[in-house]
Residue frames relative to the residue before (quaternion, step in Angstrom):
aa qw qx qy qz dx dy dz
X 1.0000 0.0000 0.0000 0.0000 0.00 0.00 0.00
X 0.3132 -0.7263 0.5146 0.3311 3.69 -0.85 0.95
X 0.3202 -0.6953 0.6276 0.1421 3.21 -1.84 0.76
X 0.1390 -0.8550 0.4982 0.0386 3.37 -0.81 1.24
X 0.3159 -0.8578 0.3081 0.2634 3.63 0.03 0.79
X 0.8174 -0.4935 0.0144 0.2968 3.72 -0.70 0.56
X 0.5319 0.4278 -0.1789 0.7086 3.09 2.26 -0.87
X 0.7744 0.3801 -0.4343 0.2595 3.48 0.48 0.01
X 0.7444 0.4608 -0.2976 0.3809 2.90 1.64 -0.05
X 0.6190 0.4149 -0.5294 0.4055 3.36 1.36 0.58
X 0.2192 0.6705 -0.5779 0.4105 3.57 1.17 0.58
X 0.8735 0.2861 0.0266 0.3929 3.15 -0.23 -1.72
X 0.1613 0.8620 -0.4536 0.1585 3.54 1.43 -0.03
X 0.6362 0.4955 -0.3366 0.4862 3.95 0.16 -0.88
X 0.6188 0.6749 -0.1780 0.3604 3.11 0.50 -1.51
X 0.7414 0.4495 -0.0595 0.4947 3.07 0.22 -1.63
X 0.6474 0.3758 -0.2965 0.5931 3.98 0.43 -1.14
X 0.5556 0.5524 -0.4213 0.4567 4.04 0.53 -0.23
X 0.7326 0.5711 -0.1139 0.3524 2.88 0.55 -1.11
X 0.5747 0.4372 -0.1861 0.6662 3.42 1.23 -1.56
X 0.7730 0.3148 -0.3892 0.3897 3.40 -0.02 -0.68
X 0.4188 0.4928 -0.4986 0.5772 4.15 1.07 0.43
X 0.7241 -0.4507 0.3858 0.3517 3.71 0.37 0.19
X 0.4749 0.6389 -0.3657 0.4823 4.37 1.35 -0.42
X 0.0030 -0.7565 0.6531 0.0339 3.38 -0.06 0.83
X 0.0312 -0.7319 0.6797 0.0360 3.96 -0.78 0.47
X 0.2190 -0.6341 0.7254 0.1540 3.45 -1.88 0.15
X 0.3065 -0.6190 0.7034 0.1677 3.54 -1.58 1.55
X 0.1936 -0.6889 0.6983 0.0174 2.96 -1.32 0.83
X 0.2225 -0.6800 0.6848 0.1383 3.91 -1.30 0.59
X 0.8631 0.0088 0.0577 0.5016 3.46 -0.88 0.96
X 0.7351 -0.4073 0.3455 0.4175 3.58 0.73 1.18
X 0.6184 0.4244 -0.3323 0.5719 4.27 1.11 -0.51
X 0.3662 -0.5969 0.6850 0.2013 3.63 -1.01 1.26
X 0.1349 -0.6293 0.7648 0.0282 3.90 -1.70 1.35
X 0.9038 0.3141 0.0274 0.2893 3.40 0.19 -0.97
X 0.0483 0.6815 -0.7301 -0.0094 4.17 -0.31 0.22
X 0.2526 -0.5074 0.8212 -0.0663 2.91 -1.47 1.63
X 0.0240 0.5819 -0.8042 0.1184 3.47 -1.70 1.62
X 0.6065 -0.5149 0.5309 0.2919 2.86 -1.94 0.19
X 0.3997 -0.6102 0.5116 0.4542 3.70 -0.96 0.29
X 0.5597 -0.4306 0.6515 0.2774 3.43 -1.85 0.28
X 0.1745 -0.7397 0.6344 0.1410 3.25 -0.63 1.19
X 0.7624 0.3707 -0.3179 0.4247 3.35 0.84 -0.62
X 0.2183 0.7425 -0.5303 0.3461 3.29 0.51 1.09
X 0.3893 -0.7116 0.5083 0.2893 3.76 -0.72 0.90
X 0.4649 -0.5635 0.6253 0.2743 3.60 -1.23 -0.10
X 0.2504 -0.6918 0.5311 0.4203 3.92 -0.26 1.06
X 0.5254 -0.6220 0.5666 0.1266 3.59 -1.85 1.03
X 0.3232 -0.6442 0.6876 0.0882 3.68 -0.51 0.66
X 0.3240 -0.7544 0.5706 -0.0170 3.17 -1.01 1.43
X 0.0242 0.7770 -0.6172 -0.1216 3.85 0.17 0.39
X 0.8985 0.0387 -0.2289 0.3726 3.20 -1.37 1.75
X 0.1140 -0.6875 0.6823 -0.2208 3.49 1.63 1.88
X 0.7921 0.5329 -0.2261 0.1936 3.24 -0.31 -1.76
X 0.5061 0.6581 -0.4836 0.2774 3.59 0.83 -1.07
X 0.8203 0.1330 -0.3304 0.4475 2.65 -1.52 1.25
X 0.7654 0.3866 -0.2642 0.4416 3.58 0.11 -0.62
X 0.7309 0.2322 -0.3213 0.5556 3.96 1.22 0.77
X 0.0480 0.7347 -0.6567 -0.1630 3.36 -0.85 0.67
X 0.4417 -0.5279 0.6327 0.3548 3.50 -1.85 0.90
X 0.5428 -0.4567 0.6255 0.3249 3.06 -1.84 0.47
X 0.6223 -0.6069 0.4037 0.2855 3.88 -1.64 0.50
X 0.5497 0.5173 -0.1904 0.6277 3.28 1.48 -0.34
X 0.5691 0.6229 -0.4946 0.2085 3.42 0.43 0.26
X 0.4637 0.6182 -0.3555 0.5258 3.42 1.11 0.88
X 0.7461 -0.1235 0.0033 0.6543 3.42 1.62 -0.52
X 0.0728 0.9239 -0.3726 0.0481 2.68 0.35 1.43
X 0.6724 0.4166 -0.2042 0.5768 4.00 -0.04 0.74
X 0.1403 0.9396 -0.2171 0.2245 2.90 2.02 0.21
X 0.5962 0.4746 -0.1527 0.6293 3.55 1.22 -1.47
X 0.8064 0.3718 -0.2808 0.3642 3.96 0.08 -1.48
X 0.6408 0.6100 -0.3572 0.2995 3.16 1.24 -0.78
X 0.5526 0.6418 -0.1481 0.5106 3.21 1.84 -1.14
X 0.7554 0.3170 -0.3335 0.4666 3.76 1.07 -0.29
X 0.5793 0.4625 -0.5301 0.4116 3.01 1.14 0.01
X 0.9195 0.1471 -0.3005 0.2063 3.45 -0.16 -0.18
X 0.4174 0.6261 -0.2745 0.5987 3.13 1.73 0.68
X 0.3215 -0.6832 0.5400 0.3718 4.07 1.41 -0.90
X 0.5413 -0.6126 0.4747 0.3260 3.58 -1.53 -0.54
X 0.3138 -0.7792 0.5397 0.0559 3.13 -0.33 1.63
């Protein structure tokens, strides 16, 4: 795998991500010490799915959840009645 060092690769930066993304993976190195491997993404990689209604059953909303705090909000600026 080619190693590109740190000033050359944000010189050449555009380049390079072109490249990696053609499948050339490369590592920047700083001072001869590899930091980094630069891969292409997996296009065929899924997107994680969102389940609508995992949860059912296992939360309940409170009955007030349309106004909730409903009572305190009302003593504060009204006192206790």
């Amino acid at each position: 795998m080619r190693k590109v060092n740190i000033h050359d690769a944000t010189t050449n930066l555009s380049r390079l991500v072109d490249e990696a993304a053609q499948g050339e993976a490369f590592i920047i190195a700083k001072a001869g010490r590899p930091l980094v491997k630069v891969v292409p993404l997996d296009s065929g990689e899924h997107p994680v799915r969102r389940r609508i209604g995992f949860l059912a059953g296992q939360i309940k909303a409170p009955d007030d959840i349309k106004t909730p705090f409903q009572d305190e909000i009302a003593a504060m600026f009204y006192g206790d009645e």
